[in-house]
C-alpha positions as CSV (number, residue, x, y, z in Angstrom):
1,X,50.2,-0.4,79.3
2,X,50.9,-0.4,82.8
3,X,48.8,1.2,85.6
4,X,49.4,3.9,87.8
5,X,46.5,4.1,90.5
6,X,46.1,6.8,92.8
7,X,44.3,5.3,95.6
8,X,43.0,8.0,98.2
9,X,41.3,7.3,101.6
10,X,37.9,8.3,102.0
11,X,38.9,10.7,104.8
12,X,41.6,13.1,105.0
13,X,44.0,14.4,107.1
14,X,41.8,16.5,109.4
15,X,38.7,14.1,109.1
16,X,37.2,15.4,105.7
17,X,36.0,13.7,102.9
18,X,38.3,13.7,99.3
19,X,35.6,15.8,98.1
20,X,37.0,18.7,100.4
21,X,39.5,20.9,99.8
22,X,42.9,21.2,102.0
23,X,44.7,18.2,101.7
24,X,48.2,18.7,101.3
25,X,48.9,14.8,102.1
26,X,46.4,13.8,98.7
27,X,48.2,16.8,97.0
28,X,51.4,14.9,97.6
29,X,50.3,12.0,95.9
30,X,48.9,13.5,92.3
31,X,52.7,15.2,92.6
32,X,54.7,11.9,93.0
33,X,52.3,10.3,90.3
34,X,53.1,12.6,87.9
35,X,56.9,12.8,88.9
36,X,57.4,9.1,89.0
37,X,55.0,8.1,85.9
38,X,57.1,5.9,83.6
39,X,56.3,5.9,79.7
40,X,53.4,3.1,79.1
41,X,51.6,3.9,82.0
42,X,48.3,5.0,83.0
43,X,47.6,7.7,85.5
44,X,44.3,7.0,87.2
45,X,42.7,9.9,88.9
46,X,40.4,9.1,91.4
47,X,36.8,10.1,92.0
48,X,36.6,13.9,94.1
49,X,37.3,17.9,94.2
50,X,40.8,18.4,95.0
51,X,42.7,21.7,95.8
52,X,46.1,21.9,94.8
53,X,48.8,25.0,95.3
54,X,50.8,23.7,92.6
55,X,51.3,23.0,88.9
56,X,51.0,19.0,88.1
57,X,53.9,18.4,85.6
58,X,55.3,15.9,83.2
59,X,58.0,16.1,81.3
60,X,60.0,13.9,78.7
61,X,57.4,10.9,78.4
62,X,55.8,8.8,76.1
63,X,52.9,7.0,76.4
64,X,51.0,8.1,79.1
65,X,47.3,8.2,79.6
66,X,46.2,10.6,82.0
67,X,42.3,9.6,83.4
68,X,40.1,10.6,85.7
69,X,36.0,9.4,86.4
70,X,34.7,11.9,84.5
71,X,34.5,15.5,83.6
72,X,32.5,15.9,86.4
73,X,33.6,13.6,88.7
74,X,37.3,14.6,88.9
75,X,37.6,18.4,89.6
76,X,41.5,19.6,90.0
77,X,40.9,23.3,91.4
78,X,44.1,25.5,91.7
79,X,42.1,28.1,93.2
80,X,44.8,29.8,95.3
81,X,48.2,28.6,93.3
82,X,51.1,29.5,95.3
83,X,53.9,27.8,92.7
84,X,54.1,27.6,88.9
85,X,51.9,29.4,86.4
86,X,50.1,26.3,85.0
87,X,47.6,23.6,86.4
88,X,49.0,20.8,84.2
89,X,52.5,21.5,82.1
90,X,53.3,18.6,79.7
91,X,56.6,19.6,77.5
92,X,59.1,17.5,75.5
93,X,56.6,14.2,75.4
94,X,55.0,11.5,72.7
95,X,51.8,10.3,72.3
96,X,49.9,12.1,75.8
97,X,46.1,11.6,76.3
98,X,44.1,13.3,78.8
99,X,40.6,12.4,79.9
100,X,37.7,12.5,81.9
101,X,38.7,15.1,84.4
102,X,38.3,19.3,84.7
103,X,40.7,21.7,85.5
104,X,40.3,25.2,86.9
105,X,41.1,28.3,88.2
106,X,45.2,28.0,87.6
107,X,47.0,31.0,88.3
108,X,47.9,30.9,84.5
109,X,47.1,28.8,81.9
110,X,45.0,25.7,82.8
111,X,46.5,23.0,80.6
112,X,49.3,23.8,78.8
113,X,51.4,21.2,76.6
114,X,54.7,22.3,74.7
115,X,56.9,20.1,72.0
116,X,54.4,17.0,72.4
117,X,53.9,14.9,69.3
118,X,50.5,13.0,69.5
119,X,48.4,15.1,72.3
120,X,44.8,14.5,72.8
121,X,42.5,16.0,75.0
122,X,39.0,14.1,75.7
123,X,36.1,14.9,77.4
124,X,38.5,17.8,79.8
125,X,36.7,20.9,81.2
126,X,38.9,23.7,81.7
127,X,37.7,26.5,83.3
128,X,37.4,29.5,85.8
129,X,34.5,29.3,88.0
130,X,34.1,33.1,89.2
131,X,33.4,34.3,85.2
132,X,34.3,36.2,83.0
133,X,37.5,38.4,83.8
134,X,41.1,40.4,82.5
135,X,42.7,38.4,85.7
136,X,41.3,34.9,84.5
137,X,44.3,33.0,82.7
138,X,45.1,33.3,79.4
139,X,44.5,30.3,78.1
140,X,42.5,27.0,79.2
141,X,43.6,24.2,76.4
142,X,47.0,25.2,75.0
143,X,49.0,23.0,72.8
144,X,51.9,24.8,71.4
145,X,54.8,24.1,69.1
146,X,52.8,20.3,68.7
147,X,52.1,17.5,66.0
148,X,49.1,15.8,65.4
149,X,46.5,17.4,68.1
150,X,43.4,16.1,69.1
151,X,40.8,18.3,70.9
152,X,37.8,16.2,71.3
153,X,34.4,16.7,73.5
154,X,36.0,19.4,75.6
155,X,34.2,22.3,77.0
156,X,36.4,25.9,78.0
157,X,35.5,28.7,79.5
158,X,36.3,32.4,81.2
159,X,39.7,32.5,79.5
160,X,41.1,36.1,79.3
161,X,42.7,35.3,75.9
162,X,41.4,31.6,74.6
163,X,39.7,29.4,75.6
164,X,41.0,26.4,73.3
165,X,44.0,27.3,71.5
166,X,46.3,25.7,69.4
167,X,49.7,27.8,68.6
168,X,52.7,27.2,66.4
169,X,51.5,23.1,65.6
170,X,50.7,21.1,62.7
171,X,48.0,18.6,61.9
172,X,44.9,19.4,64.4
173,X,41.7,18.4,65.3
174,X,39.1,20.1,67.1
175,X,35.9,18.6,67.3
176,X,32.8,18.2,69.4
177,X,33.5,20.9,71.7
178,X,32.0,23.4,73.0
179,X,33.5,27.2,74.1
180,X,31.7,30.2,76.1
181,X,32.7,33.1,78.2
182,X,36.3,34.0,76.7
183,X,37.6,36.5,74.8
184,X,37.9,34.0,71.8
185,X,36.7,30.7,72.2
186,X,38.7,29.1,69.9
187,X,41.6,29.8,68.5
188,X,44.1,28.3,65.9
189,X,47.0,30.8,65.8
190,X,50.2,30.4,63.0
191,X,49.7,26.7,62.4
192,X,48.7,24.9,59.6
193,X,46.7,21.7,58.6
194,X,44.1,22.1,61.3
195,X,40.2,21.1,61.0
196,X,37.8,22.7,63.4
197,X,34.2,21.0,63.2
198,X,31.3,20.2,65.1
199,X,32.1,22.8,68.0
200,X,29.4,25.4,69.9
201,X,31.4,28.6,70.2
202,X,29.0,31.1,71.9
203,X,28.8,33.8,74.2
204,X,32.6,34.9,73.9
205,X,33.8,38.1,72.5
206,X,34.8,36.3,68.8
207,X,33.8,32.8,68.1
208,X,36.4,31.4,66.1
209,X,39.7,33.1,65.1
210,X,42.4,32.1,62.6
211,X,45.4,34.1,63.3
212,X,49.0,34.5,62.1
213,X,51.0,37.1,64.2
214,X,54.8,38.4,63.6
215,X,57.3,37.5,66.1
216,X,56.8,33.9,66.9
217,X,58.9,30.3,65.9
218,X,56.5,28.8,63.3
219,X,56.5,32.0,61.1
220,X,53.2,30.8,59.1
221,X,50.0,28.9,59.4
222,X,47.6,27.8,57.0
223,X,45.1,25.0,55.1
224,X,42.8,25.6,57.9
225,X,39.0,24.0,57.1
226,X,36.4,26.0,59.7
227,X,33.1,23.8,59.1
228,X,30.1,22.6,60.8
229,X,30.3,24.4,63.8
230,X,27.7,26.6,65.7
231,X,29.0,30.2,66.6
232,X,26.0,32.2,67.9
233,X,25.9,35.3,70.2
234,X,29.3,36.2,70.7
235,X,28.9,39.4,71.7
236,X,30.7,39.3,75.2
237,X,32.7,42.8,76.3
238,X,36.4,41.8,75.5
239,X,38.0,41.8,78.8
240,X,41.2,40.7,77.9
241,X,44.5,42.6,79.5
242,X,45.6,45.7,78.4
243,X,48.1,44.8,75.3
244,X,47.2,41.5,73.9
245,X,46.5,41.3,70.3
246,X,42.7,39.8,71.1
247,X,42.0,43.1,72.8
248,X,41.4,44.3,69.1
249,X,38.4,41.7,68.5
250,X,35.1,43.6,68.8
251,X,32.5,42.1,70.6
252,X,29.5,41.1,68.5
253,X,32.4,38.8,65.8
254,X,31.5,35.2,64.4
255,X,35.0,34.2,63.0
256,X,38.0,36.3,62.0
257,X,40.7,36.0,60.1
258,X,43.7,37.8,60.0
259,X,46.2,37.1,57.7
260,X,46.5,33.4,57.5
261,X,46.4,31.8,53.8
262,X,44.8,29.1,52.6
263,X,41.0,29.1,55.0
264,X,38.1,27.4,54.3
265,X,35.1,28.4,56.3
266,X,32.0,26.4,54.6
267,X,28.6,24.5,56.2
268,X,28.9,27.0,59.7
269,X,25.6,28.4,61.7
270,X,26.5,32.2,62.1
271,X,24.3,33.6,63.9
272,X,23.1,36.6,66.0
273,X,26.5,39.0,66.1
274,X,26.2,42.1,66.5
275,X,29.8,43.5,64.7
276,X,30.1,41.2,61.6
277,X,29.3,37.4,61.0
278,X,32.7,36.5,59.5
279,X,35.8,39.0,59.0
280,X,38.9,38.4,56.9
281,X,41.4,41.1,57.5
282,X,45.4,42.1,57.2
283,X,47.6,42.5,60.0
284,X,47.2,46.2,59.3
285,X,44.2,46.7,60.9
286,X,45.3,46.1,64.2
287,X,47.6,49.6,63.6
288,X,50.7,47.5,65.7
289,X,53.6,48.4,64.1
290,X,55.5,45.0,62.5
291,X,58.9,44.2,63.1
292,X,59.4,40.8,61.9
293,X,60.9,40.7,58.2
294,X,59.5,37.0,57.7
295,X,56.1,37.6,58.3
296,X,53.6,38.3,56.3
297,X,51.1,40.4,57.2
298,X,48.3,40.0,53.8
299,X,45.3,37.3,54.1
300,X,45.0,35.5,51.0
301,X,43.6,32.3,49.5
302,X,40.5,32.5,51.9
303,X,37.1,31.1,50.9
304,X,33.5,31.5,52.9
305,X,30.8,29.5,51.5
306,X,27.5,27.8,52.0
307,X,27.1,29.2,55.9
308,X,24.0,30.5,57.1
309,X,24.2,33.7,58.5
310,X,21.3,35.2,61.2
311,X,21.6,39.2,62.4
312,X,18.5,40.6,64.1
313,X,18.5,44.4,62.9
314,X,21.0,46.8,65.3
315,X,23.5,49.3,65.3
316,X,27.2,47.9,65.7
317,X,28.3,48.6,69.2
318,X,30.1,51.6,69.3
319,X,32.8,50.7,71.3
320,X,36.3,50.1,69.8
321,X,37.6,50.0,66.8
322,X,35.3,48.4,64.8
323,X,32.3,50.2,66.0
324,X,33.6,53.6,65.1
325,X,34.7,52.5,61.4
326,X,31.1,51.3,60.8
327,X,29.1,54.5,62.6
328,X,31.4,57.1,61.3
329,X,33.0,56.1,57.7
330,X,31.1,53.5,56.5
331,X,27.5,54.5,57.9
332,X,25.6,51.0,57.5
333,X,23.3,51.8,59.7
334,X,21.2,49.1,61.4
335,X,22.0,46.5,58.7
336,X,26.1,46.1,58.5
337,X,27.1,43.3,56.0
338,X,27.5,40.0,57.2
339,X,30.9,39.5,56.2
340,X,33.6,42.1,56.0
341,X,36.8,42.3,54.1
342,X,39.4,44.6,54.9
343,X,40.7,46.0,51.1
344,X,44.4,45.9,51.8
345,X,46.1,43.6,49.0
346,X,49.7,42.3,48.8
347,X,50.9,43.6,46.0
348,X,52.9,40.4,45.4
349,X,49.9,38.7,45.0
350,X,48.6,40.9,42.5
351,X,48.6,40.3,38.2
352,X,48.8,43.0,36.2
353,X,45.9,43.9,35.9
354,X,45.5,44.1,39.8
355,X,43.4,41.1,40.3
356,X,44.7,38.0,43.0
357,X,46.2,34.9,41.5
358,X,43.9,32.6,41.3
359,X,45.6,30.8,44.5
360,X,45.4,33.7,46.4
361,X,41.8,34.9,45.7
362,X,39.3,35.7,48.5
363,X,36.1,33.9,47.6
364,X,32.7,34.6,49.1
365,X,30.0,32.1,47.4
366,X,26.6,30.6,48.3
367,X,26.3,32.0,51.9
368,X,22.2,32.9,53.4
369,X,22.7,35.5,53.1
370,X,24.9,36.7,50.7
371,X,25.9,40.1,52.2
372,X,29.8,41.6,52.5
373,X,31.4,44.5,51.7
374,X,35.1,45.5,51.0
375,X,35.9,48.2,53.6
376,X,38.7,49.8,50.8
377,X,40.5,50.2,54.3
378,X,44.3,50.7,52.6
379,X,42.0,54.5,50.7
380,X,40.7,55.3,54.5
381,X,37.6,53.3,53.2
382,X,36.6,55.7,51.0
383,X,35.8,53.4,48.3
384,X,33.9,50.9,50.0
385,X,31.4,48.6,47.8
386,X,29.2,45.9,48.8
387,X,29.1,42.3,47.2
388,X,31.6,43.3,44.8
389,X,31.2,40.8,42.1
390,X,35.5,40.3,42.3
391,X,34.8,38.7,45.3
392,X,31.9,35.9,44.2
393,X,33.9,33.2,43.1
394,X,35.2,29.1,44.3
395,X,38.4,28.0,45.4
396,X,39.7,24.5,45.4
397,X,38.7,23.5,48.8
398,X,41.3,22.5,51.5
399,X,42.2,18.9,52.0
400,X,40.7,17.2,55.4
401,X,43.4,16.8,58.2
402,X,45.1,13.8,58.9
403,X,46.6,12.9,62.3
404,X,49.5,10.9,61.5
């Protein structure tokens, strides 16, 4: 593979080091590099903090590696973006890594990659650096409408939707990573064959979220494994802006789902939320009206097991949604279940008898401890019931991912 080396001086244009900011001339550079990079080629970003006005962009390659000294060592701040919505937008490529460098503060999303097959992030920090706020980007790692994604040793935080999201792809990995101070910290939204493990999600509004939502290209996700991760202490006020779908998530939730099939959530720490541990829910709940014929809206084929739940005794915050259903209708007190499920089935899904096919059962086994209730939301929860025995059973578990 060839070599691309970005070669700075150790002073800039008015005198400063490279670890200043204001230095349009060094700016120029990273632009050309990325504008000129030929497939099999390495981009290597040099040592320093560099301020740059606008979005770094490649487009239509295969093969590049894009490197910097380390996630600490190679800072790309786009504090005060005057062109393009993104810090880094890769579309249309093959076979992209990035590594060893940290974005922040893009006017939009901080890394976003679109149509890439074979995209791996490693050991990238993405984040904004004044906390947690509704102005803050969206999203900071966002691969969308990709094949075989890596997410590896990354670290994301003060996103105003996600911090690491994956949207519309197939065949993902996240792993090793850690995400704090967004509204969800990570997020795999209408994709299928994706493997979250060995993450830290704390200190976000919801930990992990598993989402399919109407109106998008890839109409359906699913055979999503959630394992091995630690989500603690998620109980950050949602500050997302006004009319995005993760303004429903309460603060105070572990990991959500909301009507994806096929989930496997097994072997997590859950711990210390003050709304619910783990949720699994229909579209319904969020009360948005759905427009899309081709979506469906029902949760089914979802199994929680073997997790370790932790709740210190509290009332559920009473703000939104989810506060008032718990204080008002269902009246748990200062010991709300650990898991909740939402009570509205597909009727398609159904025998006759009104039980799930076996394939699209919603299994809750083995969990410490073993605490959920059905909210009976579809009867305005009046027929709530807690650890319904329906409910304790095993699915086949989901196959692990493979990046091909």
């Amino acid at each position: 593979m060839k070599s691309v080396i970005l070669i700075l001086c150790s002073f800039g244009i008015w005198g400063i080091s490279t670890n200043s900011f204001g230095q349009s001339a060094e700016e120029k550079k990273l632009q050309t590099l990325f504008l000129v990079a030929e497939d099999n080629t390495i981009i290597n970003l040099p040592e320093g903090n560099f301020q740059l006005s606008k979005t770094l962009s490649l487009e239509g390659k295969k093969n590049i590696i894009i490197r910097g000294k380390g996630m600490d060592k190679t800072i790309l701040n786009f504090f005060g973006q005057t062109s393009g919505a993104e810090g880094i937008k890769i579309s249309n490529s093959e076979n992209i890594i990035l590594e060893n460098f940290t974005a922040q503060n893009a006017k939009g999303d901080l890394i976003k990659t679109t149509e890439v097959k074979g995209i791996t992030f490693k050991n990238i920090k993405a984040e904004w650096t004044g906390g947690p706020k509704s102005t803050n980007g969206s999203y900071a790692l966002y691969p969308v409408l990709c094949e075989n994604v890596i997410i590896d040793s990354c670290v994301a935080i003060g996103a105003s939707d996600a911090g690491i999201y994956v949207g519309q792809s197939k065949h993902i990995q996240v792993k090793n990573s850690e995400a704090y101070q967004n509204v969800a910290g990570i997020e795999i939204e209408n994709s299928l064959y994706a493997e979250v493990y060995n993450n830290k999600a704390y200190e976000n509004t919801g930990g992990i979220l598993v989402f399919d939502l109407p109106d998008l290209v890839q109409k359906k996700g699913g055979h999503v494994m959630v394992h091995d991760n630690l989500v603690e202490n998620n109980n950050l006020d949602n500050f997302a802006p006004k009319g995005n779908i993760v303004g429903n998530v309460p603060k105070g939730t572990g990991v959500l789902v909301l009507a994806t099939n096929n989930v496997e959530i097994f072997n997590n720490k859950i711990r210390n939320h003050k709304t619910f541990g783990a949720g699994i829910i229909s579209y319904y709940m969020t009360e948005i009206p759905i427009h899309d014929k081709a979506y469906d809206p029902y949760p089914a084929g979802i199994s929680i097991h073997d997790n370790q739940f932790i709740r210190k005794p509290g009332r559920v915050p009473f703000k939104g949604r989810f506060g008032k259903l718990y204080r008002l209708l269902l009246k748990v007190g200062k010991n709300p279940p650990m898991i909740i499920i939402d009570g509205i089935k597909d009727p398609k899904k159904l025998n006759t008898n009104g039980e799930f096919y076996p394939e699209n059962k919603i299994c809750i086994s083995n969990n410490t401890p073993q605490s959920f209730m059905i909210l009976d939301a579809e009867h305005n929860f009046k027929g709530k019931v807690w650890n319904d025995p329906a409910y304790i059973c095993d699915l086949i578990s989901t196959k692990k991912v493979d990046i091909k």
